[in-house]
Chimera marker file (.cmm) of the C-alpha trace (Angstrom):
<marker_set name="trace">
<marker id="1" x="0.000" y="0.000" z="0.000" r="1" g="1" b="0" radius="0.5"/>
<marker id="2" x="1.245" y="3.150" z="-1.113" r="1" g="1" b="0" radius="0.5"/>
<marker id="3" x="1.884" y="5.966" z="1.639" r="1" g="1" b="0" radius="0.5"/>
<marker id="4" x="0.076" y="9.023" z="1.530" r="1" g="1" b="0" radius="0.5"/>
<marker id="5" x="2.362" y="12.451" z="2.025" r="1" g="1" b="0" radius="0.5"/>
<marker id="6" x="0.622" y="14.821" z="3.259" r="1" g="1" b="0" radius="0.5"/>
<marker id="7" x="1.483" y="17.447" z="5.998" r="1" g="1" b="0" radius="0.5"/>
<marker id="8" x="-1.118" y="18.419" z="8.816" r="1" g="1" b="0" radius="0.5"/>
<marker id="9" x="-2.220" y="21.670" z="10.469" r="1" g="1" b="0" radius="0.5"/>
<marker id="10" x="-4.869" y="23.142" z="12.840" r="1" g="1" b="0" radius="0.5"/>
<marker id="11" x="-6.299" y="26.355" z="12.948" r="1" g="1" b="0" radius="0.5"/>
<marker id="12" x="-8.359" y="28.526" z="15.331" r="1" g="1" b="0" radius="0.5"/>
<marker id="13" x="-9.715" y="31.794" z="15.445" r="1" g="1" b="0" radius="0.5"/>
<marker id="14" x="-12.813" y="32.931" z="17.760" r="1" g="1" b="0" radius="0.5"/>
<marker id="15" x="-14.924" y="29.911" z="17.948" r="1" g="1" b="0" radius="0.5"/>
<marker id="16" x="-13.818" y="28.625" z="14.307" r="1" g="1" b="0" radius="0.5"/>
<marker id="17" x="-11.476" y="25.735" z="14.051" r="1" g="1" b="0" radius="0.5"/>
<marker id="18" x="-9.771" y="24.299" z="10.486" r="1" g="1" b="0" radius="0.5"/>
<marker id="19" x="-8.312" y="21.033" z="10.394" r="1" g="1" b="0" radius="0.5"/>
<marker id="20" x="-5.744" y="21.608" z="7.408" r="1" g="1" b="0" radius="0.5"/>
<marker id="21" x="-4.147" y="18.844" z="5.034" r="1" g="1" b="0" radius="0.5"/>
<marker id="22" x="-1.433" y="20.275" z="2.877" r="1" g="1" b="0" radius="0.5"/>
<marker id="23" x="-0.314" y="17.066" z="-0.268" r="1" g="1" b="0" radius="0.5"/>
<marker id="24" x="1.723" y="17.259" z="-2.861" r="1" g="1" b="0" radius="0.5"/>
<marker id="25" x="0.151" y="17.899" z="-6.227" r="1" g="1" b="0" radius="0.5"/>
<marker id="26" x="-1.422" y="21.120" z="-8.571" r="1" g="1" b="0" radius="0.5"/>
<marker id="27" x="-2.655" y="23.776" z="-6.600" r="1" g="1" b="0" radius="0.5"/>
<marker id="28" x="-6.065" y="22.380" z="-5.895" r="1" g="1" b="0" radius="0.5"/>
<marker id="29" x="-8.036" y="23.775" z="-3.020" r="1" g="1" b="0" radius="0.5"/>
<marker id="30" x="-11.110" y="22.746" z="-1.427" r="1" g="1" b="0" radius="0.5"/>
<marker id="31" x="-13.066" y="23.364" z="2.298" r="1" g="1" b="0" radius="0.5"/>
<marker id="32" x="-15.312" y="20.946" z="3.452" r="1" g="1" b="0" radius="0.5"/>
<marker id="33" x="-14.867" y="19.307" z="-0.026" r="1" g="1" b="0" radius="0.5"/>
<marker id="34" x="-16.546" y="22.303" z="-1.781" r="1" g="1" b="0" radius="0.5"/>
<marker id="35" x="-14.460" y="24.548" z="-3.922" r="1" g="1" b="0" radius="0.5"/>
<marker id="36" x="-12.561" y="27.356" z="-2.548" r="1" g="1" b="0" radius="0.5"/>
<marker id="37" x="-14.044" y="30.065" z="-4.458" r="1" g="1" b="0" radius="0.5"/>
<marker id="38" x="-17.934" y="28.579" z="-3.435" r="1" g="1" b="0" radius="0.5"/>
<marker id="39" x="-16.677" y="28.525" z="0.030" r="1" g="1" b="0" radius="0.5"/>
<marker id="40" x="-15.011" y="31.911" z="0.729" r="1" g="1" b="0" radius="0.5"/>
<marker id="41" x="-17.222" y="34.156" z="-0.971" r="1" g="1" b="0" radius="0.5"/>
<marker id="42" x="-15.397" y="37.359" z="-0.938" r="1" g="1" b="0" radius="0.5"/>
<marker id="43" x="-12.091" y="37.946" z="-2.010" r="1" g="1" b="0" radius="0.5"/>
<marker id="44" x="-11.148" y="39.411" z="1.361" r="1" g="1" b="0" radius="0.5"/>
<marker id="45" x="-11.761" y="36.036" z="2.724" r="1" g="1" b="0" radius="0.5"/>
<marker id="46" x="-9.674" y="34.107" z="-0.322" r="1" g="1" b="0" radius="0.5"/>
<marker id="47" x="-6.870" y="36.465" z="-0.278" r="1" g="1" b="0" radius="0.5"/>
<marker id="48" x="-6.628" y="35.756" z="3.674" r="1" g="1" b="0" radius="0.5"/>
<marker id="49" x="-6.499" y="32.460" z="3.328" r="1" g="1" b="0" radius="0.5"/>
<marker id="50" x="-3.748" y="32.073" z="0.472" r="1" g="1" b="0" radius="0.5"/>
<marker id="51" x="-1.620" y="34.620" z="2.199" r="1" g="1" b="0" radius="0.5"/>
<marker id="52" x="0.919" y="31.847" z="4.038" r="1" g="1" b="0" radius="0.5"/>
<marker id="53" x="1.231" y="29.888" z="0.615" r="1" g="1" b="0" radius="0.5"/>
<marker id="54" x="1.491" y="33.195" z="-1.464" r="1" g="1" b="0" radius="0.5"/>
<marker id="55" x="4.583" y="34.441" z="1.184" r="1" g="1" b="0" radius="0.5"/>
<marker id="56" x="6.272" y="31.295" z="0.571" r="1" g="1" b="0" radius="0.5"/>
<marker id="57" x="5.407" y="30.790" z="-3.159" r="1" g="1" b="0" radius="0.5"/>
<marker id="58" x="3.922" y="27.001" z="-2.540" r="1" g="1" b="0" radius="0.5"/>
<marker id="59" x="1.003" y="28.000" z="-4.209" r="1" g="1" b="0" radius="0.5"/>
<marker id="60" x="0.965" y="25.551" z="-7.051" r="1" g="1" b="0" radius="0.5"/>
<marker id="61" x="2.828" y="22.646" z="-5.168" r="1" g="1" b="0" radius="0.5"/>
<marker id="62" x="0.357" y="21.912" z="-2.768" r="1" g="1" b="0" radius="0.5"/>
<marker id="63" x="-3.504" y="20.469" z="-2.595" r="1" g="1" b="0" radius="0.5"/>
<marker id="64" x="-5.408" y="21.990" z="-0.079" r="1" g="1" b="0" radius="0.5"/>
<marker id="65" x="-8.043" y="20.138" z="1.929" r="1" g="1" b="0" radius="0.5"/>
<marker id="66" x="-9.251" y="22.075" z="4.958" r="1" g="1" b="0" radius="0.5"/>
<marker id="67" x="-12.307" y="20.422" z="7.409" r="1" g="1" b="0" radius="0.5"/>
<marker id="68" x="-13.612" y="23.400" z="8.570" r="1" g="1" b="0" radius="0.5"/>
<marker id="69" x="-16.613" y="24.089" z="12.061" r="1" g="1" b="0" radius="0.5"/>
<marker id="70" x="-17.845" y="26.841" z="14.046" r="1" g="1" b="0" radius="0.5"/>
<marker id="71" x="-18.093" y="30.509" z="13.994" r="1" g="1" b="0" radius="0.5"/>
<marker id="72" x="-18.359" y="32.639" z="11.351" r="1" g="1" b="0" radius="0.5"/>
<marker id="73" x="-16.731" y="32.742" z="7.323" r="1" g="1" b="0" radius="0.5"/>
<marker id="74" x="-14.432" y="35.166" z="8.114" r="1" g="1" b="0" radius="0.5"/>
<marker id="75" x="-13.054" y="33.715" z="11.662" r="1" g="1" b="0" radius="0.5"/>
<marker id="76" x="-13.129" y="30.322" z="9.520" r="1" g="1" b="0" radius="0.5"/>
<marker id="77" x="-10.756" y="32.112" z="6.722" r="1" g="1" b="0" radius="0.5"/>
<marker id="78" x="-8.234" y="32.926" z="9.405" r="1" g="1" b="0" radius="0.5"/>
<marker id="79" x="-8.338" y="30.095" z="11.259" r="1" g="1" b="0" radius="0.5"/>
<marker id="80" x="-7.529" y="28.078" z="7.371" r="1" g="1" b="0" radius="0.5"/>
<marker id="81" x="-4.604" y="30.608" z="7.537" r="1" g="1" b="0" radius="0.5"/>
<marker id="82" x="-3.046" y="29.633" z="10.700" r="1" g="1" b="0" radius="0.5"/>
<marker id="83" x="-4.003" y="25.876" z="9.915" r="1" g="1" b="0" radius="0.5"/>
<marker id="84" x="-1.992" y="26.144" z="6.351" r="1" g="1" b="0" radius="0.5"/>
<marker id="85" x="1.196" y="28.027" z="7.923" r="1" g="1" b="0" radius="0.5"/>
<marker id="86" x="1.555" y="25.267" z="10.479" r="1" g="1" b="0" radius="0.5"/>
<marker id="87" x="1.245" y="22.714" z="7.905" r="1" g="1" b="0" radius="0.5"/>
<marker id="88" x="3.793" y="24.379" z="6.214" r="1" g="1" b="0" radius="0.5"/>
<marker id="89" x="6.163" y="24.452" z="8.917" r="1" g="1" b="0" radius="0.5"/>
<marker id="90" x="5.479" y="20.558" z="9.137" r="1" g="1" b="0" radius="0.5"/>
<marker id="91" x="6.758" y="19.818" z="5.414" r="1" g="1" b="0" radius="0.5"/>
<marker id="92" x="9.533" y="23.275" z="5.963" r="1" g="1" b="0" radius="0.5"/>
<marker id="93" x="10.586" y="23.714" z="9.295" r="1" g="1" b="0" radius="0.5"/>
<marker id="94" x="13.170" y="26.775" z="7.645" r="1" g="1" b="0" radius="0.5"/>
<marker id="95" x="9.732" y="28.605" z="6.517" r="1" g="1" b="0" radius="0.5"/>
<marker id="96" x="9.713" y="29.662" z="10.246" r="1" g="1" b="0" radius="0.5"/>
<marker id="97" x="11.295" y="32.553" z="9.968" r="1" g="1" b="0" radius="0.5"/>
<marker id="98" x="9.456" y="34.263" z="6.907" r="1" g="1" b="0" radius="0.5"/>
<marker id="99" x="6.172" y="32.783" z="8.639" r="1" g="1" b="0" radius="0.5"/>
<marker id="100" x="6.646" y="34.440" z="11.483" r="1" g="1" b="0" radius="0.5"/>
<marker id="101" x="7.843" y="37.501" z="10.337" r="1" g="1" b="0" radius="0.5"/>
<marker id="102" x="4.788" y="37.907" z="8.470" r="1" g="1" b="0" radius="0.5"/>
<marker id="103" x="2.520" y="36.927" z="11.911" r="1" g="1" b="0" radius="0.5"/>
<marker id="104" x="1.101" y="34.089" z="10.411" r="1" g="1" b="0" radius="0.5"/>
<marker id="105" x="1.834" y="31.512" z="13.542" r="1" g="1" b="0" radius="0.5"/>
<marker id="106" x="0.536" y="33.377" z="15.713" r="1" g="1" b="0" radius="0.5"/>
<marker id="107" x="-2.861" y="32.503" z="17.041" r="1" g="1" b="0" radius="0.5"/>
<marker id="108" x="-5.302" y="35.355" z="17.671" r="1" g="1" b="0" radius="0.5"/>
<marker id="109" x="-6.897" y="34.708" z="21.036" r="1" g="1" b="0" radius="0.5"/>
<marker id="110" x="-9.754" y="37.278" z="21.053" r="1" g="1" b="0" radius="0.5"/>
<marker id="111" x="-12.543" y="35.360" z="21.594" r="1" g="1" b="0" radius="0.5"/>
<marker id="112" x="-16.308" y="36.629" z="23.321" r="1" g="1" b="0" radius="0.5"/>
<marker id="113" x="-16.533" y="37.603" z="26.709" r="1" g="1" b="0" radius="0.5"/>
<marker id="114" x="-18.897" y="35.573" z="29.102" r="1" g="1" b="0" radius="0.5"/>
<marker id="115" x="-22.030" y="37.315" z="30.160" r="1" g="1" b="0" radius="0.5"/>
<marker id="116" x="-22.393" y="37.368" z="33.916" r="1" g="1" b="0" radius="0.5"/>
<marker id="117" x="-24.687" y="36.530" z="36.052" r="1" g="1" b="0" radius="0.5"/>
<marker id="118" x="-26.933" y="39.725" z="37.383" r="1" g="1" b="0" radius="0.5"/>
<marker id="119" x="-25.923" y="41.833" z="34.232" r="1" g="1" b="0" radius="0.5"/>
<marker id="120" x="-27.651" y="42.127" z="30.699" r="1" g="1" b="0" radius="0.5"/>
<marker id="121" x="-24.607" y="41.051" z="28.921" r="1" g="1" b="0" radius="0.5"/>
<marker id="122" x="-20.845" y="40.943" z="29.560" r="1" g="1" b="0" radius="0.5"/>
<marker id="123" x="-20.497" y="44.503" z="30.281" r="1" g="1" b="0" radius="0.5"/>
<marker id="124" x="-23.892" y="45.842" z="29.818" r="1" g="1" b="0" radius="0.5"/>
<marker id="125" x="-25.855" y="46.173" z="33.181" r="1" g="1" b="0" radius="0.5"/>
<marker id="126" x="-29.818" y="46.214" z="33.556" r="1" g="1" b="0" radius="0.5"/>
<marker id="127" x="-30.643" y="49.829" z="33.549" r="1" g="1" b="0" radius="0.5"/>
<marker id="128" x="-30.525" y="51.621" z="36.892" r="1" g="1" b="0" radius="0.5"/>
<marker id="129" x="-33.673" y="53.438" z="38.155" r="1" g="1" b="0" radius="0.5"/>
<marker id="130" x="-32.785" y="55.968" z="41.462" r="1" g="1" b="0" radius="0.5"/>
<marker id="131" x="-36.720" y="55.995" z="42.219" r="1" g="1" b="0" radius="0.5"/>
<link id1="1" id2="2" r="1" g="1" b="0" radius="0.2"/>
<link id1="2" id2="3" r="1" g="1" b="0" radius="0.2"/>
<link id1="3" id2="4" r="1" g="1" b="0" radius="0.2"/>
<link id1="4" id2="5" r="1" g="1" b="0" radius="0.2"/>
<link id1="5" id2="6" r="1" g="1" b="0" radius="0.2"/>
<link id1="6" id2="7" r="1" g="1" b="0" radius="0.2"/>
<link id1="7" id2="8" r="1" g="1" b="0" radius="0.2"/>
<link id1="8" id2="9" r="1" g="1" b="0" radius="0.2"/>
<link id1="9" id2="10" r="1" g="1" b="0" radius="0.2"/>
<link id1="10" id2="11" r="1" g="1" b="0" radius="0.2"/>
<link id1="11" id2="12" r="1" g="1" b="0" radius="0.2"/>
<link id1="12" id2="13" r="1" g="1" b="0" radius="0.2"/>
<link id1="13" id2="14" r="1" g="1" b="0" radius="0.2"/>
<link id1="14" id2="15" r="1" g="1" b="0" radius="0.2"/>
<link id1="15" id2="16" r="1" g="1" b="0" radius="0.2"/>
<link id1="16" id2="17" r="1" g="1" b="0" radius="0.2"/>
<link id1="17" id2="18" r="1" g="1" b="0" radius="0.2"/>
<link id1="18" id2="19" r="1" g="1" b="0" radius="0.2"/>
<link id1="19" id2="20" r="1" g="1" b="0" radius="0.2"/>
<link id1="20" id2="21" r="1" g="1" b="0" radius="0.2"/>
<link id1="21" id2="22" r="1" g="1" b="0" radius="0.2"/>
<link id1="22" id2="23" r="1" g="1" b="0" radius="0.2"/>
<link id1="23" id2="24" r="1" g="1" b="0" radius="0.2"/>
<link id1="24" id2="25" r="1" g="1" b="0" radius="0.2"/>
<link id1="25" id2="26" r="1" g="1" b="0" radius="0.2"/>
<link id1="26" id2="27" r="1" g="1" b="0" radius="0.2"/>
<link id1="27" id2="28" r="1" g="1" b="0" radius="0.2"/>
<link id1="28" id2="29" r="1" g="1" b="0" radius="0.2"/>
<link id1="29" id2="30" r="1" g="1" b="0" radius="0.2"/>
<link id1="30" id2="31" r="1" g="1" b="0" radius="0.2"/>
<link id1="31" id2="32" r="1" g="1" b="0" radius="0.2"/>
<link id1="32" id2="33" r="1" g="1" b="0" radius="0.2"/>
<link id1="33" id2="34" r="1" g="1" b="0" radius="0.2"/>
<link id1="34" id2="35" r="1" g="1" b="0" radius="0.2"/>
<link id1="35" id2="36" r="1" g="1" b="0" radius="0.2"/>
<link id1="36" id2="37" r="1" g="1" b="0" radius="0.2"/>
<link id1="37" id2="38" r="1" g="1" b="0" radius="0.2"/>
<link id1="38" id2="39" r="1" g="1" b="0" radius="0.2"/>
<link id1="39" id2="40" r="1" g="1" b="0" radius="0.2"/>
<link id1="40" id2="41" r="1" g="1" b="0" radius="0.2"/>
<link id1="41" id2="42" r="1" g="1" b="0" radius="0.2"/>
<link id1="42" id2="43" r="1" g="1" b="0" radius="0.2"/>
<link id1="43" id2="44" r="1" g="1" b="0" radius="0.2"/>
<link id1="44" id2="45" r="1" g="1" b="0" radius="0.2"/>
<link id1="45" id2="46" r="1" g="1" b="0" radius="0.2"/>
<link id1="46" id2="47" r="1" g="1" b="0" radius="0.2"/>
<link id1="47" id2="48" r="1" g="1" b="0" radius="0.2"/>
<link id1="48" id2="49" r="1" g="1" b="0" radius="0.2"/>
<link id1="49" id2="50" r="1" g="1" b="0" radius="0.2"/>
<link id1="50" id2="51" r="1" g="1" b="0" radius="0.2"/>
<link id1="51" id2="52" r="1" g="1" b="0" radius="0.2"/>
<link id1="52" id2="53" r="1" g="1" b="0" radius="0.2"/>
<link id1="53" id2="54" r="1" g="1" b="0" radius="0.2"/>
<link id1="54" id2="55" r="1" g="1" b="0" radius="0.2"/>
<link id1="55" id2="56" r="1" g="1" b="0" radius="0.2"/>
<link id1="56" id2="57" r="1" g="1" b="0" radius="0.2"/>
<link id1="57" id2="58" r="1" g="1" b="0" radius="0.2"/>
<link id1="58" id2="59" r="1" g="1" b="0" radius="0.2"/>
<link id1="59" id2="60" r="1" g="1" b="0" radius="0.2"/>
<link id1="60" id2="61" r="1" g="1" b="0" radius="0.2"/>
<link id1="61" id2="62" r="1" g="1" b="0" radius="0.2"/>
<link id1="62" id2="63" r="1" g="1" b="0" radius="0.2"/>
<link id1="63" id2="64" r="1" g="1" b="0" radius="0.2"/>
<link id1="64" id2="65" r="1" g="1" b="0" radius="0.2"/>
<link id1="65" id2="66" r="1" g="1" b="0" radius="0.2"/>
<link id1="66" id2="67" r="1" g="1" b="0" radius="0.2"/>
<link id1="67" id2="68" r="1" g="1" b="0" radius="0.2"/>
<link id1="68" id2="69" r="1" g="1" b="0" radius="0.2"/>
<link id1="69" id2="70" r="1" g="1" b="0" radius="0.2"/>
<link id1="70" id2="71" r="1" g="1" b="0" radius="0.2"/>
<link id1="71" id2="72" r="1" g="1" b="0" radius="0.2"/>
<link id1="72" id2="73" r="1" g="1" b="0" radius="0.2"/>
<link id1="73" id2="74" r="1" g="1" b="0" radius="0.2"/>
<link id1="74" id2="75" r="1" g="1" b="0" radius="0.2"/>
<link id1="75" id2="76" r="1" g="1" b="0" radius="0.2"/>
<link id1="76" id2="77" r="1" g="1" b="0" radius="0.2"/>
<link id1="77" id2="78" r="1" g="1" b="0" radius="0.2"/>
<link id1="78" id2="79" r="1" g="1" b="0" radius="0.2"/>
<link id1="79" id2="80" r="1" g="1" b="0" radius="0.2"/>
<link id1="80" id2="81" r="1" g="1" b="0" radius="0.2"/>
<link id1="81" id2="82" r="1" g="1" b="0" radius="0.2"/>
<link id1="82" id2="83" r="1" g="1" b="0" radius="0.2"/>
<link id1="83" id2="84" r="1" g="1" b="0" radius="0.2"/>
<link id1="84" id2="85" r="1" g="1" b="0" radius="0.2"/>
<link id1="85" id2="86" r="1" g="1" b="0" radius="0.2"/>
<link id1="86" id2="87" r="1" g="1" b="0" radius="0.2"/>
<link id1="87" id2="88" r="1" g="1" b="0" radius="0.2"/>
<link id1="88" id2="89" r="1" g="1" b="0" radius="0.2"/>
<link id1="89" id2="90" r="1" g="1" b="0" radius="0.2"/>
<link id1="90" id2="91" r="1" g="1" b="0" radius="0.2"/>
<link id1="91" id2="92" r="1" g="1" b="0" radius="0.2"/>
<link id1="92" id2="93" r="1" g="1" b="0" radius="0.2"/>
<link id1="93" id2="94" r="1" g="1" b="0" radius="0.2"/>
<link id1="94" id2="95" r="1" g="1" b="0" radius="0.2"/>
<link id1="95" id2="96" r="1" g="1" b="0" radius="0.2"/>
<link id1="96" id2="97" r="1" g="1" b="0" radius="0.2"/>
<link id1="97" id2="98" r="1" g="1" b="0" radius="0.2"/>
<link id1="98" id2="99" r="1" g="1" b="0" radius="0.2"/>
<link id1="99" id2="100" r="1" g="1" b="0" radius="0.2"/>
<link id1="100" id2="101" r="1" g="1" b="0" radius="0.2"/>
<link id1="101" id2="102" r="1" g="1" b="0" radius="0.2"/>
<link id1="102" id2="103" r="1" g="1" b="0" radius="0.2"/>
<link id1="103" id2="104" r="1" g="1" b="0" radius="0.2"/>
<link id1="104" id2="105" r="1" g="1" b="0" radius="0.2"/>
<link id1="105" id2="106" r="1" g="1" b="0" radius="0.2"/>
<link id1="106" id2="107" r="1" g="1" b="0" radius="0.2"/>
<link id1="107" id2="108" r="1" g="1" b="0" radius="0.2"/>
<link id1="108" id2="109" r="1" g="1" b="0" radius="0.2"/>
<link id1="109" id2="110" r="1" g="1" b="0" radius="0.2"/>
<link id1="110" id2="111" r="1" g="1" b="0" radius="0.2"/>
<link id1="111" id2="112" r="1" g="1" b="0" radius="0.2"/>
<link id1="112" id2="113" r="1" g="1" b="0" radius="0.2"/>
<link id1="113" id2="114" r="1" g="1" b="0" radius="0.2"/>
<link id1="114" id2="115" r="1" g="1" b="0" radius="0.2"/>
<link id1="115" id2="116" r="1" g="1" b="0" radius="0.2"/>
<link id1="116" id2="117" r="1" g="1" b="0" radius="0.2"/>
<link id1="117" id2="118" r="1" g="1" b="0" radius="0.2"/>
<link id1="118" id2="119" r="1" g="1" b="0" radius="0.2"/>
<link id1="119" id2="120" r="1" g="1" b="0" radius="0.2"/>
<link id1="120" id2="121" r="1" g="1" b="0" radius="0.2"/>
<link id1="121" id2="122" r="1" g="1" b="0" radius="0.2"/>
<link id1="122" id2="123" r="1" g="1" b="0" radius="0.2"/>
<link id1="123" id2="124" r="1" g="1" b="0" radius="0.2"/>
<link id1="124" id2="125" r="1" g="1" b="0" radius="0.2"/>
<link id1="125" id2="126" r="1" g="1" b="0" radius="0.2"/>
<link id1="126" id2="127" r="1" g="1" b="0" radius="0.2"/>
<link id1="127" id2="128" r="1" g="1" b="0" radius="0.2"/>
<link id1="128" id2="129" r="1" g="1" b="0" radius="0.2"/>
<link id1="129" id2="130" r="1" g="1" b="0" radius="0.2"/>
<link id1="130" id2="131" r="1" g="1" b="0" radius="0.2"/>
</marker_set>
């Protein structure tokens, strides 16, 4: 049985998280086995995306499959980023430097505040009456 090469990365952003296969072959891309231009709608969302495989010029080397749940498109696009870089790392570890440089390994840990208890929201309080 033939081996299959492929290199692995995750992603997360807010509540999105990308599961991230980088293989060998033409440049094919596809997210939750849809096509990447069906999937990421805008070209905002494309262009972030691509950026880690543009910056290293793997564009056309690699076939993309990303598993992609939760959150939003947009969170989903960056967490694909951060899922592709780390994949790339995997199959490059001297990539780290022009990676990094560019802040693509670096995980952006905003994520939604809790509401608490005795409040409207997270911060927002249930309006105040003096009288």
């Amino acid at each position: 049985m033939a081996d299959l090469v492929q290199y692995y990365g995750t992603g997360r952003r807010k509540s999105a998280i990308a599961r991230v296969f980088l293989r060998p072959g033409s440049g094919e891309f596809k997210v939750n086995d849809r096509p990447f231009e069906k999937y990421f709608v805008t070209e905002s969302q494309r262009v972030k995306a691509r950026q880690p495989l543009v910056s290293t010029e793997s564009t056309a080397s690699f076939n993309v499959l990303a598993n992609v749940s939760g959150g939003g498109v947009d969170g989903q696009a960056d967490a694909v980023r951060l899922g592709i870089a780390r994949a790339l790392l995997e199959f490059n570890a001297e990539l780290r430097k022009k990676l990094k440089g560019e802040g693509f390994l670096s995980r952006d840990s905003r994520i939604k505040e809790r509401k608490k208890y005795g409040q409207k929201g997270a911060r927002k309080r249930f309006q105040f009456s003096k009288r």
